[in-house]
Phi, psi and omega in degrees: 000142173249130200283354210275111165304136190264058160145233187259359197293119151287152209271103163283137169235146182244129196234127157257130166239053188074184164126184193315293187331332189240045184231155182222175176288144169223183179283127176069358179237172177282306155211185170229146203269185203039020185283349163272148184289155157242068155306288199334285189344322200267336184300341215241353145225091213277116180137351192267030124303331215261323206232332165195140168289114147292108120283107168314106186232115161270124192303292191217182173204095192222132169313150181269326184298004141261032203274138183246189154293289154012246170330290178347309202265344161307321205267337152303338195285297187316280180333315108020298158274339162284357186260331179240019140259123198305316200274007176275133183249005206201165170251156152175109247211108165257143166213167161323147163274340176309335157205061174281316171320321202280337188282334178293299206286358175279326165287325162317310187288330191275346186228143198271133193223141148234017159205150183332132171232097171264111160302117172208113176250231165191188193236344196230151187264190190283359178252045194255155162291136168059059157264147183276345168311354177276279207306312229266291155333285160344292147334293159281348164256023128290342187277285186304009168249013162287111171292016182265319210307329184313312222282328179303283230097245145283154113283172208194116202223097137249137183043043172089318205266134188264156180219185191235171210247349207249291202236040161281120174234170155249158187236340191219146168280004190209338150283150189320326210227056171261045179212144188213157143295144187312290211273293196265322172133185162304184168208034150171241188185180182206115193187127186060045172096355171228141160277124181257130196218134193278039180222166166190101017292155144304165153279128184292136184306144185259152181054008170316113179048043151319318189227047217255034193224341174297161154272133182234011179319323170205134221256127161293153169298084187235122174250160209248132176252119208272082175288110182228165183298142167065021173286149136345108199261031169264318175316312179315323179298319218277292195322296188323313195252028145291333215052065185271142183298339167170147214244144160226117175293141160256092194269165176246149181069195189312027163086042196243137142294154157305136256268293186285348151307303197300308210287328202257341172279321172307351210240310169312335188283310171334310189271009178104031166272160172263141177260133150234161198251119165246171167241149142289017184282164172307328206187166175123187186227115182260117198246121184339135149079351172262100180090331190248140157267090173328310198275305192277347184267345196079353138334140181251148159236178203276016200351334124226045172263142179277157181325301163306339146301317166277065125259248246282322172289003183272315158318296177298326180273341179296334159257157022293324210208198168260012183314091174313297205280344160298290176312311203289341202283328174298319194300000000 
């Protein structure tokens, strides 16, 4: 790829990494994803030749429910480095929808950006009526040639609507409109060739490149433990004797478990794991000290991050170390 910006056009660079927006029919599924190259991507929107110079890189070409730490940390390096060649003025990273929230907010948190990092996917794949990967595309390169957006941190462009990496959920596995803020809503729009943002300024991205100073060569272990009625508190035992480097509850309602799970995790806390406390709700807050005694149990709780969020900051916050009063003072 070459960095040389071509006139006065800004230099957009496009990292694909596959997902629905690059999937076509295959044998025995309705389709299968990253199977378009991504050229392809860009013939399906005509005219942006007009307006910026693209370049074009394939990251992976992968269903995102195969996206790894692997990839993650490949895909940061790179970005990383497109953030400090003067001739890149932009980002722009198709991926799967499927855990696309979670690729957003690791990047966000690990790499120090001072231009637009955009995120996009679709929902229908490309040989579907009216798929939405072209509009969606569009869309993020119009987003990543805004200098505010750089304020964000990563972004994120669905369905016209921007969103920040921090309170990005998918809300549906199959409508157009799968996306939502957890907490706070969108935080601007996209509509005729411009970004609108329902703030002014935007807002700086919260933990934006919180750890971009880390070593991420290998990522600690943290798995989500899935609290529902009438679960078995022997699983937790199960969860436990992987030894995992620090557990996130997906709790229910303020992020709360059955009596006897608390007992065998507070006695895990004891021995220096770290717990954080999520809810599995659509939206909310889970706050120190509600229903659960935080401080005596050792326990973090999560605040308005969903359990897979609270994974990955939690990945991020273990190192250097298992420092409790660390973690909670990042969360």
């Amino acid at each position: 790829m070459s960095s040389t910006n071509k006139g006065a056009l800004p230099h957009i660079v496009l990292l694909s990494c596959g997902g629905t927006i690059a999937a076509l029919p295959a044998q025995g599924v309705s389709y299968k994803a990253g199977m378009l190259p991504p050229e392809r991507l860009l013939d399906a929107v005509p005219g942006l030749e007009k307006s910026v110079h693209i370049s074009v890189e394939c990251h992976s070409d992968v269903g995102s429910q195969d996206v790894d730490l692997e990839l993650w940390i490949s895909l940061a390096q790179r970005v990383s480095e497109l953030n400090v060649d003067p001739g890149v003025d932009g980002i722009v990273i198709t991926h799967g929808t499927d855990t696309l929230e979670e690729t957003a907010f690791f990047l966000h948190l690990v790499t120090s950006l001072d231009k637009p990092v955009v995120l996009t996917g679709a929902m229908r794949p490309a040989h579907a009526l009216s798929a939405d990967g072209p509009a969606n595309l569009q869309a993020a390169i119009w987003l990543a040639q805004n200098h505010e957006a750089k304020a964000l941190g990563v972004a994120v462009v669905m369905n016209d609507t921007v969103y920040d990496a921090v309170e990005l959920q998918k809300n549906s596995a199959n409508a157009l409109e799968a996306f939502s803020g957890r907490n706070c809503g969108p935080i601007g729009r996209v509509h005729g060739g411009r970004a609108t943002f329902h703030y002014n300024p935007p807002p700086v991205g919260r933990w934006k490149g919180r750890f971009a100073d880390a070593s991420f060569s290998l990522l600690p272990k943290v798995p989500i433990l899935y609290i529902h009625a009438g679960m078995d508190p022997e699983w937790s035992d199960a969860l436990l004797a992987t030894k995992p480097d620090g557990l996130v509850v997906a709790g229910v309602g303020s992020g709360n478990a059955p009596s006897a799970v608390w007992r065998r995790l507070e006695a895990a806390a004891a021995a220096g794991l770290i717990v954080v406390r999520s809810s599995r709700c659509a939206s909310g807050i889970v706050d120190s000290g509600v229903e659960v005694d935080d401080d005596s149990c050792g326990f973090v709780a999560a605040g308005g991050l969903s359990p897979q969020k609270a994974r990955i900051l939690l990945m991020c916050a273990l190192q250097p170390d298992r420092n409790l009063e660390r973690v909670r003072a990042i969360f």
